[in-house]
N, C-alpha and C positions, 0 to 999 in steps of 0.2 A: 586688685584683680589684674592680671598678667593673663598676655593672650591667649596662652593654654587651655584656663580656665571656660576663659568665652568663649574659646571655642566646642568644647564641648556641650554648651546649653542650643548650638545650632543644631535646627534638626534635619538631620543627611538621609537625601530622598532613601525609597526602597532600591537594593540593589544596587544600590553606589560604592563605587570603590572608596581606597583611599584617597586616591589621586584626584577624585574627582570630588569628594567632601572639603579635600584642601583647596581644590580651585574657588569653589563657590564661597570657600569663608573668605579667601583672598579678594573674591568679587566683591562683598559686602563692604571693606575695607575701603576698596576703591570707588564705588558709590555713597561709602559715606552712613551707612545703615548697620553698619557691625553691631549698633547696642539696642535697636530695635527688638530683641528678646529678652532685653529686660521687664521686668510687668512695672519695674514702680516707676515715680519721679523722681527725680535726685528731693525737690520741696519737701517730698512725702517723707516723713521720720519713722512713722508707727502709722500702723494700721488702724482700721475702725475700731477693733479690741484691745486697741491698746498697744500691742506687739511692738517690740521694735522691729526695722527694718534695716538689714545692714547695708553698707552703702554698695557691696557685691551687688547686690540686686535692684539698684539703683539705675537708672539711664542720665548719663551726665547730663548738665544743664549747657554745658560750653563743649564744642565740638569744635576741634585747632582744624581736623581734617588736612594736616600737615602732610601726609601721606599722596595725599590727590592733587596737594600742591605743589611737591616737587615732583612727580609725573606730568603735571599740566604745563610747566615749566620748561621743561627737559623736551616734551613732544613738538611746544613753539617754538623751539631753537633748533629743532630736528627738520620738521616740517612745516613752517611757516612760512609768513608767506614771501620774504625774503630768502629762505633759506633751504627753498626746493632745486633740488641737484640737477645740473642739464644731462644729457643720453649722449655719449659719446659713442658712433659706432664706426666702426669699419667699411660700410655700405650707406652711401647719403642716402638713399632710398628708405632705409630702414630707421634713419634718423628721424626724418620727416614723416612715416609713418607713427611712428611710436609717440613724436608732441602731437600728434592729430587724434591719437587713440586716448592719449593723457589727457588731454582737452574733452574731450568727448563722455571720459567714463569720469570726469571728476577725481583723477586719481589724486591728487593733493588733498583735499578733501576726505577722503575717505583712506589714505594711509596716516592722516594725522588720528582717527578716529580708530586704524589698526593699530595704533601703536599705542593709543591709550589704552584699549579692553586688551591689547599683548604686556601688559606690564603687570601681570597677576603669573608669569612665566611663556607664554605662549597665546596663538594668535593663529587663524586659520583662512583663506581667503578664496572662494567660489569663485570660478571662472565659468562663468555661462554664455552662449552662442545661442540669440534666437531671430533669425529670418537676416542671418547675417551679422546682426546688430551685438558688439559684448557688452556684458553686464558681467561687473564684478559686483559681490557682495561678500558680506563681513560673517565669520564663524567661530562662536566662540568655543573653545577646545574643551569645558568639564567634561561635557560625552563623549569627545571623540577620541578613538583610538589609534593613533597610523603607525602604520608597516614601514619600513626602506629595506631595499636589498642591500646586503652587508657589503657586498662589495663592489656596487657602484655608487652608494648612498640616495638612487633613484628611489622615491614613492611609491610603493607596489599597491597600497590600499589605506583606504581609511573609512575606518566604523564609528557609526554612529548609534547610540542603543539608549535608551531611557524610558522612566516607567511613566505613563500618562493613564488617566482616570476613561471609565466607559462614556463621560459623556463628550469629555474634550473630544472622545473621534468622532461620537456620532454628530456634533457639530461641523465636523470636517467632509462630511459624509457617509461616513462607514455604517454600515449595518448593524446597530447596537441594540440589544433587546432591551426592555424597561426593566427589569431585573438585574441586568449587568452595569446598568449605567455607572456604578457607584463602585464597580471591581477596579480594580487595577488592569493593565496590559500593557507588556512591552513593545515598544515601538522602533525599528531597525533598520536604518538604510546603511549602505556600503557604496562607495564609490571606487571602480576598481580603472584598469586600461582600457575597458572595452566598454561599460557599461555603469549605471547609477540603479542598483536593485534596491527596491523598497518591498520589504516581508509585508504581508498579512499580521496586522495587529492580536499579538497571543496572549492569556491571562498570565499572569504571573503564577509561575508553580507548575504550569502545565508545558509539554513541548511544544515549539516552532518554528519558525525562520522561514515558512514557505512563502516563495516568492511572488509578489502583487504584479502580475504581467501588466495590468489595466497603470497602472501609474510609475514602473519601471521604464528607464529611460533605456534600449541602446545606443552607443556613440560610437563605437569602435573610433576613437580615438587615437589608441594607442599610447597612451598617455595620459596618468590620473589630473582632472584639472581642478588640483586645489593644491595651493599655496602655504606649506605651514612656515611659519616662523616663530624661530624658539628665541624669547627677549634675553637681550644678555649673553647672547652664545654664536657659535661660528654658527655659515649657513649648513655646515653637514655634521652629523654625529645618529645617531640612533636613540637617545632622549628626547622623551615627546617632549617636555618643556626645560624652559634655559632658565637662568635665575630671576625673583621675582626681587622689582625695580625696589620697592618699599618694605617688605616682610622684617628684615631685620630690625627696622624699626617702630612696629607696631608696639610693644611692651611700652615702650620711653613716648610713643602718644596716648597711648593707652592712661598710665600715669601723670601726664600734663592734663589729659581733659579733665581725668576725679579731681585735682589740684586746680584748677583754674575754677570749677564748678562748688569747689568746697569755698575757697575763696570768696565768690562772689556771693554764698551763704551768710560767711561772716561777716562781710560790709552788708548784707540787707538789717543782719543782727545787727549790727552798731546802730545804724538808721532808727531801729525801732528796739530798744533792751525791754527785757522783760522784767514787769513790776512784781515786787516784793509788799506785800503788806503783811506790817507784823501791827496787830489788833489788839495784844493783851488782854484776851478774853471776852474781847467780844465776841459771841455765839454767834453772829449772823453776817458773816464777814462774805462777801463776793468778791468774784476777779475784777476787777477794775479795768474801761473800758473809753475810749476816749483820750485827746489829746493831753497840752500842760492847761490848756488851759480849763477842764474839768478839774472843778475844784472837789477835795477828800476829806470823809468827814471820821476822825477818828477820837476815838477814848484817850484819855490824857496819857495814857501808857503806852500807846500802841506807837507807831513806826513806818515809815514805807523809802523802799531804795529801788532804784534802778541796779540791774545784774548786767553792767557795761563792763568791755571787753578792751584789753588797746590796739590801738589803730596800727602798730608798728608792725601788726603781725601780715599786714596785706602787704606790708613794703617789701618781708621776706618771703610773703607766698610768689611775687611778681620778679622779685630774685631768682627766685627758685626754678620760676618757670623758663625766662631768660635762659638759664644754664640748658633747664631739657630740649628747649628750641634748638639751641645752638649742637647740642649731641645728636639728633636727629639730621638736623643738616650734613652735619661733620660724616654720618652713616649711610646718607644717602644721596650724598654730593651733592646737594639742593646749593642753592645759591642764597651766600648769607651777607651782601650788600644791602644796604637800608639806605634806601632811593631819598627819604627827607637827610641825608649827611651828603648826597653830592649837591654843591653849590654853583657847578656852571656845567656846561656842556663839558661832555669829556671823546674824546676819540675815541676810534675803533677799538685799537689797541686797548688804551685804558679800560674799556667796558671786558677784551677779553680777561686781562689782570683781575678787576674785581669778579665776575663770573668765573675763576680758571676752574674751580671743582665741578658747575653745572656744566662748564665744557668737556669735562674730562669723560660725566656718564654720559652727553648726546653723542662724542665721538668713540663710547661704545655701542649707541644705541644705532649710529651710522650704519657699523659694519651688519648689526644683526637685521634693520629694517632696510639696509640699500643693497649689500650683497644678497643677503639672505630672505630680501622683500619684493624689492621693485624689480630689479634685474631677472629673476625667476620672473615676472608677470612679464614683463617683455619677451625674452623668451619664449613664454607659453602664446603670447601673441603672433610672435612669429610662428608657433607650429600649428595653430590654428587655420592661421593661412593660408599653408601647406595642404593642412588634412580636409580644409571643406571645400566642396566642390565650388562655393564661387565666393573664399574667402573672405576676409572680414569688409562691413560699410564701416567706415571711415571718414565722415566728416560728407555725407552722402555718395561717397565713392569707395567701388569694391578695389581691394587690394588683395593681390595674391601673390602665393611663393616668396614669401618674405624670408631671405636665407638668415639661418641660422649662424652669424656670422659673430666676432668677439665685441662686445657691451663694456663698457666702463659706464662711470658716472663722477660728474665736474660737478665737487662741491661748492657752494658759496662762500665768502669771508662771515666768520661770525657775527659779526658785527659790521655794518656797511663804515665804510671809511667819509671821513669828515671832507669840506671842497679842498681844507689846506694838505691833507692827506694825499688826493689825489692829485693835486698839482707837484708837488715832491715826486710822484709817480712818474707825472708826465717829465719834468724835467729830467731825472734821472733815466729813462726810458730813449730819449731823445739825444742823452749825453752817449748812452751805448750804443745806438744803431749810428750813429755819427763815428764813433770810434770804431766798428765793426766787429763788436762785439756780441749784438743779438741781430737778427733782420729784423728787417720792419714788419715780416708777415709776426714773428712772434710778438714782438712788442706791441701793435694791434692787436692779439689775444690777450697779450696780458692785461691792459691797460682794459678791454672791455668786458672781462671776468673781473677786475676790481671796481668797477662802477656798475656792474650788476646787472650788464645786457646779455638776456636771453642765450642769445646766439653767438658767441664771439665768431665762428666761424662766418656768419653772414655779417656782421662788423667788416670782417678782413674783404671779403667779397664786394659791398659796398666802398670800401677806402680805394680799394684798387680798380677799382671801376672797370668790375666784372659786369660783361651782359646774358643776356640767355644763353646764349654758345656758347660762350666761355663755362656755365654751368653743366651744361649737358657735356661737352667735353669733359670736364672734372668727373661726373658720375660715371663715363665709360670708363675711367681708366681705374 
């Protein structure tokens, strides 16, 4: 069975597109629950009547979930906790608001957890403002829809629509008859630049869209505040989602798990073969029941064999599978180092050498969750700023007018460097600002972005033994 197949036995709500049947089988994948509509056990051979049961319809007994593993992989080397980017900006002010805002909303946290549910193509992120305080939160994209203007690639809107049952609302509240509980109705909100409209829940089949005043939000924002980000793709284009991290290789897990599952069938079969009794006419012959040491009482003609299997065949199923591990990896850049073959410590470098493939998709995964992720939420922080009358709390203090000014972002080394690493550092470092080659402000950056301090900017501050004036001078200018 090949994915194709499976995926047609999912069942795609009412009213779903395609894009949006494909997202949710892609979900499945990534959670791990793709063969949950299978009805049988892989154990199960034939049914109560006897039936066979082919192994299609089967739920594997071994699940590699190799799929979730180089996602899992890929997101700690993206987002970890080493390996979170600093906020380079043009205005300190905006520096230091933006680590107090990242502190505060958990955002390392919760962008390792977008980049996981974004790795099925796409990923969606709520910016909410309440009594001052932000809250971001996480949006998965099957429902939604978004707009960009063609030609400034700005967010003009984004829909959200799906079909929910009579009682799911009236648990919500809604005014549900005892009759309808059991209908269908769509359910529809839109987020645009002014406002967050939520419709009046309508049955399916029949017209709607009128607008819910009582749980409508306006903002006159000017500015839609959600975040999409398309995995695997620049931050601007007009496709709601970018390519998904794992897809191409579902088939080749797909076929590792039936093979890994059939396998471990035919070692439970070796363990226990099944007995043959040949009885030569005896009429009253049973199945035989019990270990060797049940002794067998047979007619002088009769016979009995074990129906054993050779062992060589597990050595080639474990070959075999070997190979589909390794093609999976090779398809989805995972990282195919096997941590019981390193024998001592090995440096930075060295770790990036064996890693360079799972390097290769986090430093695509960079541009699409840091240009195309983090940097929009900062931005959007700063317009928030701007547009509420007493700007964002911030680590218990309101911050306002935060200018709109240009964002970068200082990645980390992939791998932290070893003490002998960083003494080669120093020395070499020491050998240039001596020859006046670099100044000593930059070699202080450099040296403290390679041993993995926060701030090199406040490193350099520190060495040169800056005080508060000298601070505040640096911000006016």
């Amino acid at each position: 069975m090949d994915w194709m197949s499976l995926q047609r036995r999912y069942a795609v709500p009412a009213g779903a597109s395609a894009r949006t049947a494909r997202m949710l089988a892609l979900g499945r994948v990534l959670s791990g629950t793709q063969y949950d509509v299978l009805p049988n056990p892989f154990a199960m051979e034939r049914t109560g009547s006897g039936e066979y049961i082919p192994l299609s319809n089967r739920r594997p007994a071994v699940r590699t979930n190799l799929c979730r593993t180089v996602v899992d992989e890929s997101v700690s080397l993206l987002f970890g906790d080493t390996h979170w980017p600093t906020l380079v900006a043009e205005d300190l002010r905006v520096a230091h608001a933006m680590q107090a805002f990242a502190s505060q909303t958990r955002l390392a946290s919760l962008m390792m957890e977008v980049a996981r549910l974004g790795s099925v193509g796409s990923v969606a992120i709520l910016f909410e403002v309440s009594a001052s305080v932000p809250r971001l939160s996480i949006l998965e994209t099957a429902y939604l829809t978004p707009f960009w203007d063609e030609a400034s690639g700005e967010l003009l809107r984004v829909e959200e629509r799906f079909v929910v049952l009579g009682r799911e609302l009236a648990a919500q509240g809604y005014p549900i008859s005892e009759d309808m509980l059991g209908a269908r109705f769509w359910w529809e909100r839109v987020w645009t630049s002014m406002d967050c409209a939520v419709c009046v829940p309508w049955p399916v089949g029949m017209e709607g869209g009128q607008r819910d005043e009582s749980r409508s939000v306006r903002h006159e924002l000017g500015f839609v505040p959600v975040v999409w980000i398309r995995n695997l793709a620049g931050p601007h284009g007009l496709d709601p989602d970018g390519e998904c991290t794992f897809e191409r290789a579902i088939d080749t897990v797909i076929e590792a798990d039936y093979l890994l599952s059939q396998a471990g069938r035919g070692l439970k079969y070796g363990s226990d073969p099944t007995l043959v009794l040949k009885t030569g006419g005896f009429s009253d012959g049973v199945a035989h029941q019990g270990g060797a040491a049940s002794a067998l009482t047979l007619p002088p003609e009769g016979d009995a064999k074990l129906l054993e299997i050779n062992g060589n065949a597990a050595a080639a199923v474990l070959e075999h599978y070997r190979e589909l591990r390794q093609i999976v990896l090779e398809q989805l850049h995972g990282n195919r180092a096997h941590g019981d073959r390193i024998s001592a410590a090995q440096s930075g470098k060295a770790m990036e050498m064996m890693c360079q493939p799972l390097i290769w998709l986090a430093d695509r995964l960079r541009h699409s969750y840091g240009a195309g992720g983090l940097l929009p939420i900062y931005r959007m922080a700063c317009r928030f700023s701007q547009v509420l009358e007493n700007g964002l709390r911030l680590n218990g203090q309101l911050v306002r007018d935060l200018p709109c000014c240009r964002l970068d972002l200082r990645w980390p080394a992939w791998f932290p460097p070893t003490d002998g690493e960083l003494l080669s550092l120093a020395q070499g470092l020491v050998t240039a600002v001596s020859n006046g080659l670099v100044s000593r402000e930059t070699a202080v950056r450099i040296y403290a972005s390679a041993s993995g301090s926060p701030d090199p900017e406040a490193e350099w501050r520190a060495v040169a033994g800056w005080d508060e004036d000298d601070v505040e001078r640096f911000r006016k200018v």
